[in-house]
C-alpha positions as CSV (number, residue, x, y, z in Angstrom):
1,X,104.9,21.1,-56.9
2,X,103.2,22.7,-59.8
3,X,106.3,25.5,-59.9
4,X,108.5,22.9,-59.9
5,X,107.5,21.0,-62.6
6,X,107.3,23.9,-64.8
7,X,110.8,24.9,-63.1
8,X,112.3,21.6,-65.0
9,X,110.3,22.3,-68.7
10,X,111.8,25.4,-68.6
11,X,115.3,24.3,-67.7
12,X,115.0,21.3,-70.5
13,X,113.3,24.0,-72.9
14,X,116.7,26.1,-72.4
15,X,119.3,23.2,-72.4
16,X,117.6,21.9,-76.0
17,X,117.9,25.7,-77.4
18,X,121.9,25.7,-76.6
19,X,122.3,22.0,-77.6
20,X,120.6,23.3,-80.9
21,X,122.8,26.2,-81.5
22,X,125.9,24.1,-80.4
23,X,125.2,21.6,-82.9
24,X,125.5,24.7,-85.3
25,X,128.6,25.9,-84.3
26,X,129.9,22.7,-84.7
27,X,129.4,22.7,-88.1
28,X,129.3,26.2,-89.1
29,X,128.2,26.6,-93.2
30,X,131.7,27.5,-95.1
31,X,132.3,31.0,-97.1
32,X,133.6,30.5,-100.5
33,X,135.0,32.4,-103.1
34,X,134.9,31.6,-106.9
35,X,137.0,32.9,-109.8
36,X,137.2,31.9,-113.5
37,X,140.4,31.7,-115.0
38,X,140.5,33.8,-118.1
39,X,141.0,31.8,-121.2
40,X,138.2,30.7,-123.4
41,X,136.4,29.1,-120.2
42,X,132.8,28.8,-119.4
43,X,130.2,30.4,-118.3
44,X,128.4,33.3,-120.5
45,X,130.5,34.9,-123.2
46,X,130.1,38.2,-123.4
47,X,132.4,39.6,-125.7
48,X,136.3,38.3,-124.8
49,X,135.0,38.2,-120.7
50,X,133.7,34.7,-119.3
51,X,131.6,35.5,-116.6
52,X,129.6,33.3,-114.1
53,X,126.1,33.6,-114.3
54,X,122.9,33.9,-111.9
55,X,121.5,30.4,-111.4
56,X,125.1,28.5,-112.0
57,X,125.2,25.3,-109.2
58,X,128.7,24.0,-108.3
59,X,129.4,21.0,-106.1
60,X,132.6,21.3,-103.3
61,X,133.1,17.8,-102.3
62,X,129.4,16.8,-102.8
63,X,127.9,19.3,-101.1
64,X,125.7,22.3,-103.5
65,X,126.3,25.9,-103.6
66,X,124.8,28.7,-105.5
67,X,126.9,30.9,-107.1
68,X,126.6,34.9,-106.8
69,X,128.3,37.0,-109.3
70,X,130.1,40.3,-108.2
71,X,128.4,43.0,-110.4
72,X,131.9,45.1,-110.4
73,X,134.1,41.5,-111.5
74,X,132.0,39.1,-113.8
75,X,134.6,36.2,-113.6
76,X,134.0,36.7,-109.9
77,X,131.3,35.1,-107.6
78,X,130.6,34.3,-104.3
79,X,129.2,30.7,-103.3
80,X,126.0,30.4,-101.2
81,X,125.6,26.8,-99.4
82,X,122.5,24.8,-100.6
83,X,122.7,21.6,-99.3
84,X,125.0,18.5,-98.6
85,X,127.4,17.6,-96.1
86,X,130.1,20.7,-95.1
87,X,132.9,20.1,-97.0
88,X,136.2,20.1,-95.3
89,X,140.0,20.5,-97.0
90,X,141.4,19.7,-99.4
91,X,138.7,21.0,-101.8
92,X,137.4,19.9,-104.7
93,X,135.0,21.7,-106.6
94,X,133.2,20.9,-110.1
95,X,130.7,22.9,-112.2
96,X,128.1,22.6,-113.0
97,X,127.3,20.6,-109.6
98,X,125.2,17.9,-111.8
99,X,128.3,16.7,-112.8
100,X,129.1,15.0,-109.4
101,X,127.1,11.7,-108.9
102,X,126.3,11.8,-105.0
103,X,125.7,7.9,-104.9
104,X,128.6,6.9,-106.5
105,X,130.8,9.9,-105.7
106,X,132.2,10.2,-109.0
107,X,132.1,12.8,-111.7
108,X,130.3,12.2,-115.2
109,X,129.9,14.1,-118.5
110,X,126.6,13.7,-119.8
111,X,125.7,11.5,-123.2
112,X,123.3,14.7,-123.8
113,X,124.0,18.1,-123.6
114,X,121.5,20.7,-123.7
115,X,121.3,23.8,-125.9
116,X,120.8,26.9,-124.3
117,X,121.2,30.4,-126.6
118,X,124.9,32.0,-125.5
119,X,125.7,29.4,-123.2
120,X,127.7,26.5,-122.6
121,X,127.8,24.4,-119.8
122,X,131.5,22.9,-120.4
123,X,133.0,21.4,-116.9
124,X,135.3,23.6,-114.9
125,X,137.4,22.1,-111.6
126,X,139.3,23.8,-109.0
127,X,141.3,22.0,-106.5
128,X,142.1,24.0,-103.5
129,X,143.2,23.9,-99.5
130,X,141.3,27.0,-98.5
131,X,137.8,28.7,-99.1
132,X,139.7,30.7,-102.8
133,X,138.2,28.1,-105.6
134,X,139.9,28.9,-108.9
135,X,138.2,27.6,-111.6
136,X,139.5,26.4,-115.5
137,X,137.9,24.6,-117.7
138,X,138.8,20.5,-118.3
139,X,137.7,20.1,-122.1
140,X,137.6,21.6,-125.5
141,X,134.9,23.5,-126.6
142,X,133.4,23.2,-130.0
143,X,132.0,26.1,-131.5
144,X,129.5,25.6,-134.5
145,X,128.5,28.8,-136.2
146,X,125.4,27.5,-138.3
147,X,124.1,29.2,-141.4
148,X,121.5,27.9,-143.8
149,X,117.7,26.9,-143.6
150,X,115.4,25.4,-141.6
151,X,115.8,24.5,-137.3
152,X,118.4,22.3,-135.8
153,X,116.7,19.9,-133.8
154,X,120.0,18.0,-132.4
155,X,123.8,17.9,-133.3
156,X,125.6,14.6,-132.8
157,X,129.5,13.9,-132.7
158,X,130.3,9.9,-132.9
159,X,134.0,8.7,-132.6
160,X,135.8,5.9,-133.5
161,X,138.3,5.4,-131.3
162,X,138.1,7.9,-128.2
163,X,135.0,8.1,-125.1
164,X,133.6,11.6,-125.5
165,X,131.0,10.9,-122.4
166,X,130.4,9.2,-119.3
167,X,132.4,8.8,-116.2
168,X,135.8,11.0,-115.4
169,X,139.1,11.8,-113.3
170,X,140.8,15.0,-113.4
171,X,144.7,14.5,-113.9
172,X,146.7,17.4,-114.8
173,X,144.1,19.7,-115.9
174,X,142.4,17.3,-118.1
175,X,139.5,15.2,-118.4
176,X,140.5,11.1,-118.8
177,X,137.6,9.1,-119.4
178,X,137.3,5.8,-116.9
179,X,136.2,2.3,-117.1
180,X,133.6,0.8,-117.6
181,X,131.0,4.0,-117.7
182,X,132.7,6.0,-121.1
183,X,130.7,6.0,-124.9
184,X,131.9,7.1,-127.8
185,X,129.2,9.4,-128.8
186,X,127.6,12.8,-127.2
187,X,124.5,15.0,-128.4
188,X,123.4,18.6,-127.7
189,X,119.9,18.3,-127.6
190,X,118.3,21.4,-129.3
191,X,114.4,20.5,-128.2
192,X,111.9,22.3,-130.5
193,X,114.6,23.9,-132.9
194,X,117.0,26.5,-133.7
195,X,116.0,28.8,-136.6
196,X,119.0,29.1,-138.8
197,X,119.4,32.2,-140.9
198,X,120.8,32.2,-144.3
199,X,123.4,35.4,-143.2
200,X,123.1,35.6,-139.8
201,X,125.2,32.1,-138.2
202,X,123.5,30.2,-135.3
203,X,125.9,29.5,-132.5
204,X,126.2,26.1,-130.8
205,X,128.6,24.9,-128.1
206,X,129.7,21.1,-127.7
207,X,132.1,20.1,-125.1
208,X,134.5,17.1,-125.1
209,X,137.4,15.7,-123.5
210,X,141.0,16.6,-124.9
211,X,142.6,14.5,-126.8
212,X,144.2,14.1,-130.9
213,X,141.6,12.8,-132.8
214,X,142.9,11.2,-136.2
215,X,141.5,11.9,-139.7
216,X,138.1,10.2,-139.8
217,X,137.7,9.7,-136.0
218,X,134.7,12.0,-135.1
219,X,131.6,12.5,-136.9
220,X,129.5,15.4,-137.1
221,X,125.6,15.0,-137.8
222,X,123.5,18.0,-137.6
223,X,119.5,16.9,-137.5
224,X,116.6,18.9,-138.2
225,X,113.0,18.0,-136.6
226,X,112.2,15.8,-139.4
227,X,115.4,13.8,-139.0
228,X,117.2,15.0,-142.2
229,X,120.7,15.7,-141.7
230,X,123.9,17.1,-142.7
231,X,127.0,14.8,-141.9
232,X,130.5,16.5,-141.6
233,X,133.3,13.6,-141.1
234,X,136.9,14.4,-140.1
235,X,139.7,14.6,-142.9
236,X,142.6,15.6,-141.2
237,X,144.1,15.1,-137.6
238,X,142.1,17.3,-134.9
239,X,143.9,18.1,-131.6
240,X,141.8,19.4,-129.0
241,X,142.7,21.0,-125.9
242,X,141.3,21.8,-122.3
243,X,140.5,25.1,-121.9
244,X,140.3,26.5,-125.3
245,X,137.3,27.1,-128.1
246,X,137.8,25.7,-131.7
247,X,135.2,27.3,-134.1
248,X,133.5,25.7,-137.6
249,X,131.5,27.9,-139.7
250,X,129.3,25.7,-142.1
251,X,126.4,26.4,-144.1
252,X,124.0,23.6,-143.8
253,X,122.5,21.9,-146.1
254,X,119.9,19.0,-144.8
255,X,119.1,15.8,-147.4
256,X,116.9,13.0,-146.3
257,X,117.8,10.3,-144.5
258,X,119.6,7.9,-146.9
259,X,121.0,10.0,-149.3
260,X,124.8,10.7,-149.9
261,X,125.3,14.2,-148.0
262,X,128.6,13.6,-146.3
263,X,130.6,16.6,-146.5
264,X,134.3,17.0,-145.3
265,X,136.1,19.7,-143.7
């Protein structure tokens, strides 16, 4: 009796094992590839070559992968599944993965961006029906090359008229803003401070949707730690488009809150 009790555990013992590795076959982890498409794109600049980077997290329909660059092709990467459901075609694919709001199931630009030296974290999206992700980049990248003294603690950009954060669609390679989630305002956050130099120009990078942005629409308000600031409004029509980096070189000046120190460009 005893043999055949122990004749049944290990029958059971053997049926669970292949039910467990026919559950995994079932829904066998996905290889994909990931390219950038060479324009002025994300992720590290490193000379005229945008390159993905160690560390970089995109989402495929929800679910996380790491990315792992190609040491011979920088704008190349292989994606390493994390965690999420398997995604199945047609693909969509976002970076950085924080982007995509599992809850909701909708994709969001952040109110705050973060600084981070040589880097910017503008959205990329590639739309696919196989395991090739192609990836471009679905806003316009502002470049400030900062000179002057003392740290920037924060840059802020306030429009008038258009959302520059908060929910978004992808249609035809852009970003449209969506109802009712969308502000008029976004700020890279700097956290203790960027030395600026007097010679040498401090480089900062602000994403924002496309769009035409009329004389006076956006605002420009660089902060330091003490909340002084040097404000740089809009005088002439500013058309931004996806995919592509538009560069301001200022020498900054802060004044104290209150005072006059509007500057235009």
């Amino acid at each position: 009796m005893k043999s055949f009790f122990k004749f049944i555990l290990a029958a059971l013992a053997s049926t669970a094992a292949l039910a467990s590795c026919t559950k995994q076959d079932d829904s066998p982890v996905k290889s994909f590839t990931a390219i950038i498409e060479q324009a002025q794109t994300k992720t590290t600049l490193d000379g005229e070559v945008v390159k993905w980077s160690n560390g970089d997290r995109v989402s495929i329909n929800g679910a996380v992968y790491s990315v792992e660059p190609s040491i011979e092709k920088p704008d190349y990467a292989k994606l390493a599944y994390i965690r999420g459901s398997v995604p199945t075609a047609p693909y969509i694919a976002v970076y950085p993965a924080s982007f995509y709001d599992l809850e909701t199931g909708n994709y969001y630009l952040p109110q705050e961006q973060e600084y981070e030296a040589e880097r910017f974290n503008a959205p990329m999206v590639a739309v696919s029906s196989d395991e090739n992700l192609s990836f471009s980049n679905v806003c316009g990248v502002l470049c400030f090359a900062l000179t002057g003294e003392g740290k920037v603690a924060e840059i802020e950009i306030n429009s008038e008229k258009l959302p520059l954060s908060g929910q978004f669609k992808v249609n035809n390679g852009s970003v449209v803003m969506q109802e009712p989630e969308k502000y008029n305002w976004i700020t890279l956050d700097c956290g203790i401070g960027v030395e600026l130099s007097p010679t040498a120009p401090a480089i900062f990078y602000v994403y924002l949707p496309a769009g035409t942005y009329t004389a006076g629409d956006l605002t420009v308000v660089v902060r330091n730690p003490d909340n002084w600031q040097y404000t740089k409004p809009t005088v002439q029509d500013a058309v931004v488009q996806s995919n592509h980096i538009y560069t301001f070189d200022w020498e900054v000046t802060f004044s104290e809150p209150g005072e006059d120190n509007h500057n235009g460009h």
